[in-house]
C-alpha positions as CSV (number, residue, x, y, z in Angstrom):
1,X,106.2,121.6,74.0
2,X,104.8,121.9,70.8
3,X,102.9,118.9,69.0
4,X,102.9,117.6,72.8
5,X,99.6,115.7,73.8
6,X,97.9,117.7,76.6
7,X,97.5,115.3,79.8
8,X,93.9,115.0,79.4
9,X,94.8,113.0,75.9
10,X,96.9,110.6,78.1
11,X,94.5,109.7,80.7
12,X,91.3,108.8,78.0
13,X,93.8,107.1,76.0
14,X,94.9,105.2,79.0
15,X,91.0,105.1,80.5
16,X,89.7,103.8,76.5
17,X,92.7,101.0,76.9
18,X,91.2,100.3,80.4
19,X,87.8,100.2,79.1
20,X,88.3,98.0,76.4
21,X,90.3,95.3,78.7
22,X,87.8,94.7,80.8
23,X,85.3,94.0,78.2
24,X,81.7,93.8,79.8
25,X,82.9,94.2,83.4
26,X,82.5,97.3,84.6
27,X,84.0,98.1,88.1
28,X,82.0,100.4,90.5
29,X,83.1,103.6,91.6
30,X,85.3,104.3,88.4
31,X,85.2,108.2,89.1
32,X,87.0,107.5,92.5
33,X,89.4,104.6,91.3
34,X,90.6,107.1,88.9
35,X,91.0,109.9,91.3
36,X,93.1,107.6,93.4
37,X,95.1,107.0,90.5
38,X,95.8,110.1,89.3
39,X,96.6,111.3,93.0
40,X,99.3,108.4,93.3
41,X,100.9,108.8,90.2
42,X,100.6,112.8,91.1
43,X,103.0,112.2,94.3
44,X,104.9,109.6,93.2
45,X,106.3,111.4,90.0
46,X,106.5,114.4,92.0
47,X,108.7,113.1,94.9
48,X,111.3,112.1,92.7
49,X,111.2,114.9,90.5
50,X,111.5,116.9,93.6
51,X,113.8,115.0,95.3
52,X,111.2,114.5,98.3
53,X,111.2,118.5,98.9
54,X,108.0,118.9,100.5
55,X,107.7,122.9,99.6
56,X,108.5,122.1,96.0
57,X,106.2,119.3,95.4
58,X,103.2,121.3,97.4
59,X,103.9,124.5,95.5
60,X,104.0,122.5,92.3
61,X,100.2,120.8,93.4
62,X,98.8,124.3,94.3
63,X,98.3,122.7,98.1
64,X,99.7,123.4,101.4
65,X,102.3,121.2,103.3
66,X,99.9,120.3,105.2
67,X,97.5,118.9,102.9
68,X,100.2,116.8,101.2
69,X,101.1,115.3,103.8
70,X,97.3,114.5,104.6
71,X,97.0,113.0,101.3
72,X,100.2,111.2,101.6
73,X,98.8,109.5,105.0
74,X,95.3,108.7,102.6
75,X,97.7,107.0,100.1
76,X,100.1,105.6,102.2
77,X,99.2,102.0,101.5
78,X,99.3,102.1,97.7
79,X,102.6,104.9,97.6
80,X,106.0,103.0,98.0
81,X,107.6,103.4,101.5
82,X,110.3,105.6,99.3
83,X,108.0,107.9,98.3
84,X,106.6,107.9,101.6
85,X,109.6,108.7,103.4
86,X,111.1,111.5,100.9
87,X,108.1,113.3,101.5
88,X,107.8,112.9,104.9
C-alpha cells in the first residue's frame, strides 16, 4: 500500500473534475448528492467483493445487517437489481 493515494485524494480529485464540468452551474444540495454517491458506490463495490454476504459486507461498513439492508431499501432505485438481490 505504499505511495497509494488515500480515498479522500480520490473523491476531491473526482469532486474538482465534477466541479470544473459544470462550469458556473452549481447544483443544490451537493453535500447530499455526494453522500448518495459515495453510499452507492460503497454497496455496490462491496457486494461483489463480498459475493453478496450480508455479514461480510456489514462488518466491512462497521453497520449492522439490519441497517444495510435499510440503506439498501434507500438506494434501491439507483443500485442494480444484482446488487440488490446479492445482498438481499
Amino acid at each position: 500500500m505504499a505511495g497509494m493515494q488515500s480515498i479522500q485524494a480520490h473523491i476531491q480529485t473526482v469532486l474538482e473534475y465534477y466541479l470544473q464540468e459544470l462550469g458556473e452551474a452549481c447544483p443544490p444540495n451537493l453535500y447530499q448528492l455526494v453522500i448518495n454517491e459515495v453510499e452507492i458506490a460503497l454497496f455496490k463495490t462491496l457486494a461483489e467483493y463480498n459475493r453478496g454476504n450480508q455479514s461480510k459486507t456489514a462488518r466491512m461498513l462497521g453497520i449492522n445487517r439490519a441497517t444495510l439492508r435499510k440503506k439498501m431499501q434507500e438506494h434501491a432505485a439507483a443500485l442494480s437489481p444484482s446488487v440488490v438481490t446479492e445482498l438481499a
